[in-house]
C-alpha positions as CSV (number, residue, x, y, z in Angstrom):
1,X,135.1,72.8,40.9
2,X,136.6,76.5,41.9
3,X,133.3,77.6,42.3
4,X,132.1,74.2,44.6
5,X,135.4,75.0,46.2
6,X,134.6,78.6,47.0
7,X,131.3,78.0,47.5
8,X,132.9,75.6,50.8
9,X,135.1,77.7,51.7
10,X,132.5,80.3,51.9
11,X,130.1,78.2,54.0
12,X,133.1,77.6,56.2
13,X,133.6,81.0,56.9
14,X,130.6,81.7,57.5
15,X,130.0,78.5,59.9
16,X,133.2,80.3,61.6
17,X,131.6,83.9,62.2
18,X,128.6,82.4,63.3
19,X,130.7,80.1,65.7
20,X,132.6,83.3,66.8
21,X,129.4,85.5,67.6
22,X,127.5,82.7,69.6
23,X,131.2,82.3,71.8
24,X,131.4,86.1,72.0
25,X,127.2,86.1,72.9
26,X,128.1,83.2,75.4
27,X,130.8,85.4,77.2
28,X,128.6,88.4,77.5
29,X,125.8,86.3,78.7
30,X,127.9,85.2,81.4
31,X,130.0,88.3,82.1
32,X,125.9,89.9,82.4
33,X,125.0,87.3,85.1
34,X,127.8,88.1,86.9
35,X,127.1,91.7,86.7
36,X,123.4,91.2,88.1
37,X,124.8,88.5,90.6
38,X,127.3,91.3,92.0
39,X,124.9,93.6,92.0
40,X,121.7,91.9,93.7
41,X,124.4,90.8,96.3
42,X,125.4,94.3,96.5
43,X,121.3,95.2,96.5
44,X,120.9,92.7,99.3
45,X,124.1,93.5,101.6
46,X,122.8,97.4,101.6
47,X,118.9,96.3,102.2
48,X,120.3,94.0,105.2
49,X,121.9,97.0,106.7
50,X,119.1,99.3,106.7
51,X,117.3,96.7,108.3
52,X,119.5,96.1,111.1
53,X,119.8,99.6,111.6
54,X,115.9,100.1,111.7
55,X,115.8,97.4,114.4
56,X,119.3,98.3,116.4
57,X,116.6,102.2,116.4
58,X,113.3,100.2,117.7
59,X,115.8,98.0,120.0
60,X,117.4,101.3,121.5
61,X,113.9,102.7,122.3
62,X,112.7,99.5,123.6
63,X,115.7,99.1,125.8
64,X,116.0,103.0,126.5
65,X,112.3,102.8,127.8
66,X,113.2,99.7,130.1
67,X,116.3,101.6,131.8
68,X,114.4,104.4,132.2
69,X,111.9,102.5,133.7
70,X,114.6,100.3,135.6
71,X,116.0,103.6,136.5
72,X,112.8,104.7,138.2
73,X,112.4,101.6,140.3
74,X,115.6,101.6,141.4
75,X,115.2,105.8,142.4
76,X,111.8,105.0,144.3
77,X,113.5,102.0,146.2
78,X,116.1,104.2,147.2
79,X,113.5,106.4,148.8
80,X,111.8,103.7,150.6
81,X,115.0,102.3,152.1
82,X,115.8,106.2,153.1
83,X,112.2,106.7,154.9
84,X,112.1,103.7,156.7
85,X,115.3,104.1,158.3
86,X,114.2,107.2,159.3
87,X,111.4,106.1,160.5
88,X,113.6,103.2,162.5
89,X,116.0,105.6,164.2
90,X,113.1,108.5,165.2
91,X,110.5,105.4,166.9
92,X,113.5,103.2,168.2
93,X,113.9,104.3,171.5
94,X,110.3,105.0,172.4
95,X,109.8,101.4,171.1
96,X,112.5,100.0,173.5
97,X,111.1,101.9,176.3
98,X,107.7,100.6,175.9
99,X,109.4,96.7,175.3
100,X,111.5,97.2,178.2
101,X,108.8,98.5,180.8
102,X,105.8,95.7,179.3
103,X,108.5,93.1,179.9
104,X,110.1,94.2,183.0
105,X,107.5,96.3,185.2
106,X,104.9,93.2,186.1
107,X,102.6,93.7,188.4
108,X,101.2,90.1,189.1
109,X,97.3,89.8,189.8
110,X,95.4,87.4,189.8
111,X,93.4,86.2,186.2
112,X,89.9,86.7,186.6
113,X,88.9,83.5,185.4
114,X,90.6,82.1,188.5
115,X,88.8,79.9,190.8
116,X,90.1,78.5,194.1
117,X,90.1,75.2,195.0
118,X,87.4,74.4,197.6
């Protein structure tokens, strides 16, 4: 009966380790997930950055190019607005000369298509 007993006791204590190991293989299983969730968050947070700073570069060229460009239209428009005034103040008095005397020096004749009435 000692030796049944023992022989119980045994597979008790064995049934225990076992029990122990596949608890203690249970934590490190999940305390491993959590590692590789931390560090594919970790992996994706760093990837997202380098990304947005890849596109914050191509945006900055991009929008660098267009105020360049924007720049430029502006500067030639400037220099259009500059020659015709210019132009405006050196041909405005000749031009109200040549108004003034078309509308105000007539010299009535009579139209050539004219007929009188007979």
């Amino acid at each position: 009966m000692t030796s049944q007993s023992q022989g119980i006791q045994q597979l008790l204590q064995a049934e225990k380790r076992a029990k122990d190991k596949l608890e203690e293989a249970k934590k490190r299983k999940g305390k491993r997930l959590k590692q590789a969730k931390e560090e594919a968050t970790a992996e994706i947070d760093h990837y997202r950055l380098q990304r947005e700073k890849e596109f914050r570069n191509k945006e900055t060229n991009v929008m660098g190019s267009q105020g360049n460009l924007s720049a430029k239209i502006e500067e030639q428009t400037t220099e259009a607005i500059r020659n015709l005034t210019s132009s405006y103040h050196r041909n405005m008095e000749s031009m109200m000369k040549k108004l003034l005397s078309t509308t105000c020096d007539i010299s009535p004749e009579i139209h050539p298509n004219f007929r009188p009435a007979v």
